[in-house]
SEMAR-269297 format. One line per field, with one value per atom (N, C-alpha, C): x, y, z; residue in one letter; residue number from 1. Coordinates in steps of 0.001 Angstrom, whole numbers, plus 524288, in hexadecimal, padded with zeros to 5 digits. Each point is the difference from the previous one (the first is absolute). Layout:
<bagus>
X (X ...) $
Y (Y ...) $
Z (Z ...) $
code (A ...) $
pos (NUM ...) $
</bagus>
This chain:
<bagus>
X (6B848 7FDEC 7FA13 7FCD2 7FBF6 7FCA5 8047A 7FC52 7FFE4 80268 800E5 7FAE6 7FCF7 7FD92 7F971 7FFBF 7FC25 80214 805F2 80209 804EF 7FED7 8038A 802C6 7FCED 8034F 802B4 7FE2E 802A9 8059C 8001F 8048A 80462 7FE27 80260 80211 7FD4D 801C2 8050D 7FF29 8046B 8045A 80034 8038B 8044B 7FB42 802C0 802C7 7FCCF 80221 8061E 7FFA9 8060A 8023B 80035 80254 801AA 7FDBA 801F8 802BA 80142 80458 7FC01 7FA9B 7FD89 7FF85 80354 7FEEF 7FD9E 8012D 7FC1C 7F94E 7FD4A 7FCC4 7FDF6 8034C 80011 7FFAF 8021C 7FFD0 7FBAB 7FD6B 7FAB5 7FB0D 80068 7FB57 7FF90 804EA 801CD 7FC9A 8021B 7FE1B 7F914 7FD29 7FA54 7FF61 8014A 7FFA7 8004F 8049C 8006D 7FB4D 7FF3B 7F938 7FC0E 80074 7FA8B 8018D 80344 801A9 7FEDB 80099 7FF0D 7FACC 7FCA8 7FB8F 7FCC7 80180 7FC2C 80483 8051A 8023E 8027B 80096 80103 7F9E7 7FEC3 7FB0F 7FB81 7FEB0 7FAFA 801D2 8042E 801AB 7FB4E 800CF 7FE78 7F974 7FBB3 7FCFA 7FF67 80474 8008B 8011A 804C0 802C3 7FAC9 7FE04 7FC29 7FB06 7FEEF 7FCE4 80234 804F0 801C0 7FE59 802D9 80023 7FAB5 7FBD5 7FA04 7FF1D 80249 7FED5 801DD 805F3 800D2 7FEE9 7FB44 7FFCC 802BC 8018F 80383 7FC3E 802E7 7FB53 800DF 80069 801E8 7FB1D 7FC4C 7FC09 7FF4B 7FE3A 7FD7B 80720 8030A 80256 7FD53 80386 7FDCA 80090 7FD42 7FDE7 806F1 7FFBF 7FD03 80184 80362 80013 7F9E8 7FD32 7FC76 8003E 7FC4E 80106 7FEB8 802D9 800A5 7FA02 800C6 7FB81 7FFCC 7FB1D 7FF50 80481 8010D 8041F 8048D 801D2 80596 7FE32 7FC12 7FF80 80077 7FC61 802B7 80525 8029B 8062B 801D5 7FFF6 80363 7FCE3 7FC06 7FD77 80356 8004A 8013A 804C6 8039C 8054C 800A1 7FD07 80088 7FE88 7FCBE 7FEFD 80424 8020B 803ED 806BB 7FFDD 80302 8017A 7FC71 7FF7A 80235 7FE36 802CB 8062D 80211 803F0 80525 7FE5A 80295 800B0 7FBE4 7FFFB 804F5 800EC 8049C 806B3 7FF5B 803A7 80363) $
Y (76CEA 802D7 8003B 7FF6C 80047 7FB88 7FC05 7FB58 801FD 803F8 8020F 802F9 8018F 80215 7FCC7 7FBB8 7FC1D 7FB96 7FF2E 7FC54 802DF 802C6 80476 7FC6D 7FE00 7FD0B 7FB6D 7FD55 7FAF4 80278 805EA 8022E 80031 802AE 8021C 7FC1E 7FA19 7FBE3 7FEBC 7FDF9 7FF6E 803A4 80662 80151 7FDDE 8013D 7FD8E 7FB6A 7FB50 7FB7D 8000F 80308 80001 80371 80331 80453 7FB6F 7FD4C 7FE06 7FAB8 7FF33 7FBF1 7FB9C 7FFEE 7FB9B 7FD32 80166 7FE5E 7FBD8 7FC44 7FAA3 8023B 8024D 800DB 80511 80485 8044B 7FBDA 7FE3E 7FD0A 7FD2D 7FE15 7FE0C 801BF 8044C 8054C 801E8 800F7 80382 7FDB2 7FA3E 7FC80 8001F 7FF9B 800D1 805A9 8044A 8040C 80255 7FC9B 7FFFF 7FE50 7FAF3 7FED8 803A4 80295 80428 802AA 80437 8031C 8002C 7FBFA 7FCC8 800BB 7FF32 7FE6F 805D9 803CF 80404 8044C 800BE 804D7 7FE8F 7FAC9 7FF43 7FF8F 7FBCE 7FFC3 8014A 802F5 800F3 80540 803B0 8043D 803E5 80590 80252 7FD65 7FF66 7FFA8 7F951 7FD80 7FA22 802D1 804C6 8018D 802B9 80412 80139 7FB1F 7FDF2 7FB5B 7FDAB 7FD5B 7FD23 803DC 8057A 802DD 80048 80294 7FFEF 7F85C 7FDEF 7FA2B 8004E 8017A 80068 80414 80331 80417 80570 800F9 80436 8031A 8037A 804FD 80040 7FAD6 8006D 8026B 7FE1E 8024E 7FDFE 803B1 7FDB7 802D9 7FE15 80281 805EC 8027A 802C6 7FFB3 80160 80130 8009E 7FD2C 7FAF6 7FAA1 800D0 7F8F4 8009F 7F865 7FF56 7FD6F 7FEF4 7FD39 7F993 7FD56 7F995 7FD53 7FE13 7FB3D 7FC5F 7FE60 7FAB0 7FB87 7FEA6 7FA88 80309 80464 803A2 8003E 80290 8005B 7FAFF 7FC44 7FA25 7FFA0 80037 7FBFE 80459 80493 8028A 7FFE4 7FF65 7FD8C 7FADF 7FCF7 7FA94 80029 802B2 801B4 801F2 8031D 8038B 7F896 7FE9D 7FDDA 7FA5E 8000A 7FD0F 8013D 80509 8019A 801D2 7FF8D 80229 7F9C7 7FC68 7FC29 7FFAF 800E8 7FF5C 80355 80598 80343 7FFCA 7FED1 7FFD1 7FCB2 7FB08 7FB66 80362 8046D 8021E 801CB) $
Z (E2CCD 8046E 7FFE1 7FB51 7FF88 8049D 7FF2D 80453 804A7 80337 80553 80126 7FCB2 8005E 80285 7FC7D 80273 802B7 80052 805E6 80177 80437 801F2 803AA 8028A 8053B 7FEE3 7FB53 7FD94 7FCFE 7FEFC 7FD46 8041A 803D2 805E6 8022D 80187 801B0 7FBF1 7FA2C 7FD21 80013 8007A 8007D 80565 8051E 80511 7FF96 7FE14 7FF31 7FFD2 7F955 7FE11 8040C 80262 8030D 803CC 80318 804B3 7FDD8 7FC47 7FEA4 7FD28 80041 7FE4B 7FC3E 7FC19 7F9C0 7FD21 80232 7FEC4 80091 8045B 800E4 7FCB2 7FE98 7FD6C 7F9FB 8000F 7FA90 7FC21 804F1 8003D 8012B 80159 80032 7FA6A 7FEA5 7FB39 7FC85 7FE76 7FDFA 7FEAA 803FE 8003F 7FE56 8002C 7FF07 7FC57 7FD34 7FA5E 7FC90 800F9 7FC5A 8022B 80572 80058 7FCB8 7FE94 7FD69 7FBBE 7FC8B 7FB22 7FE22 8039C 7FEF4 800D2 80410 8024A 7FB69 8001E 7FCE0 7F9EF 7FF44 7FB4A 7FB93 802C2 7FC40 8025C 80334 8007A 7FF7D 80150 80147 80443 7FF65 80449 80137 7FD42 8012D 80503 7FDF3 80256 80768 7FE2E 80597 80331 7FCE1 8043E 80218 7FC62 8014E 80561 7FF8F 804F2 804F8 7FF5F 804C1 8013F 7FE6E 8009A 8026D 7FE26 802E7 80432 8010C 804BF 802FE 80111 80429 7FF1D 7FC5C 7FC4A 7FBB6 7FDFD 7FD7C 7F9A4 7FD4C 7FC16 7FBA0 7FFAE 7FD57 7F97C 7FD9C 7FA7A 7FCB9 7FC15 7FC67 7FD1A 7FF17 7FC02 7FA78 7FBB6 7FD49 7FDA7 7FA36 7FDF6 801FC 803E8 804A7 80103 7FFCC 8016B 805D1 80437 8025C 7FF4F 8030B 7FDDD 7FF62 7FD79 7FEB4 804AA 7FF13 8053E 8018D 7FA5E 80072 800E6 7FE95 80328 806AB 800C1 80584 803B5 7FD70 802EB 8017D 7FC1A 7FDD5 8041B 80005 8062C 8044B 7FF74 80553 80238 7FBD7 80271 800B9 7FD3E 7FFAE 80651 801AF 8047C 8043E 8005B 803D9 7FEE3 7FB5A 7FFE8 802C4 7FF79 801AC 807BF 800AC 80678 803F5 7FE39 80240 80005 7F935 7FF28 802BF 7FE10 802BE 806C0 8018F 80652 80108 7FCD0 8015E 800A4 7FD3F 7FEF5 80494) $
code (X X X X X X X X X X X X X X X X X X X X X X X X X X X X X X X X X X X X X X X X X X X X X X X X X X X X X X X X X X X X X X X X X X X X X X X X X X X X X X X X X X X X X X X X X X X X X X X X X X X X X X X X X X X X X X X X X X X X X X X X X X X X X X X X X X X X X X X X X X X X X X X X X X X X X X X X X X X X X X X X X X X X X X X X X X X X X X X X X X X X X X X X X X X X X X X X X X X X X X X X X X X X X X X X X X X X X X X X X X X X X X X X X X X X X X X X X X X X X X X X X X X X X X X X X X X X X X X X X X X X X X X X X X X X X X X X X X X X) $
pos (1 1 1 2 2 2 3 3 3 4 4 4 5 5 5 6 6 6 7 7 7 8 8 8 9 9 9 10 10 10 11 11 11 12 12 12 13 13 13 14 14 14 15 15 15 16 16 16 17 17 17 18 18 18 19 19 19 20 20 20 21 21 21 22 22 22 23 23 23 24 24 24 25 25 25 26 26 26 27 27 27 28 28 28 29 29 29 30 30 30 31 31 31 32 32 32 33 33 33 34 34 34 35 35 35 36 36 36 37 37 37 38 38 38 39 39 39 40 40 40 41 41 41 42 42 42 43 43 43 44 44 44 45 45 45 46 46 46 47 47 47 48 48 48 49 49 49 50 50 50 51 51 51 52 52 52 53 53 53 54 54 54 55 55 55 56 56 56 57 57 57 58 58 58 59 59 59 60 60 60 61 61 61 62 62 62 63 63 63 64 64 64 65 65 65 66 66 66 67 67 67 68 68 68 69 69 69 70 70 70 71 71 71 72 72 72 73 73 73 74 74 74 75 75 75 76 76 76 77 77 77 78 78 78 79 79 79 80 80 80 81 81 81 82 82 82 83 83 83 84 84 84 85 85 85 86 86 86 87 87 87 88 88 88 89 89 89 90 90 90 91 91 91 92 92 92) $
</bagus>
């Protein structure tokens, strides 16, 4: 749930997906969502999640204390993650 928080509407769409019978397509959202996940709540954890949301127009802010916030080469890799992702999901 943590990813809902910095792709709310990419969550919302996947639930719909599956709701209206789509599964192939629910399948393949999931899919992409899974490596965001990976990358922003497994290994970057909260400071990765608020990072994304503050990228996307969202109020995520600095971690607290003793989470640091991400380093340059973290902030990239979900930068690019994010703009990698906006094409993909849209296909969905």
């Amino acid at each position: 749930m943590a990813l809902a928080c910095a792709l709310p509407e990419k969550c919302v769409t996947l639930f719909e997906l599956f709701r209206q019978g789509h599964h192939e397509r629910a399948r393949d959202l999931q899919s992409i969502l899974a490596r965001a996940s990976r990358l922003l709540v497994s290994e970057l954890g909260i400071a990765g999640v608020k990072h994304a949301m503050d990228k996307r127009g969202y109020r995520g802010g600095i971690p607290r204390l003793p989470l640091q916030p991400l380093h340059h080469e973290q902030k990239k890799r979900v930068t690019d993650m994010l703009a990698a992702l906006e094409p993909a999901a849209m296909r969905a």
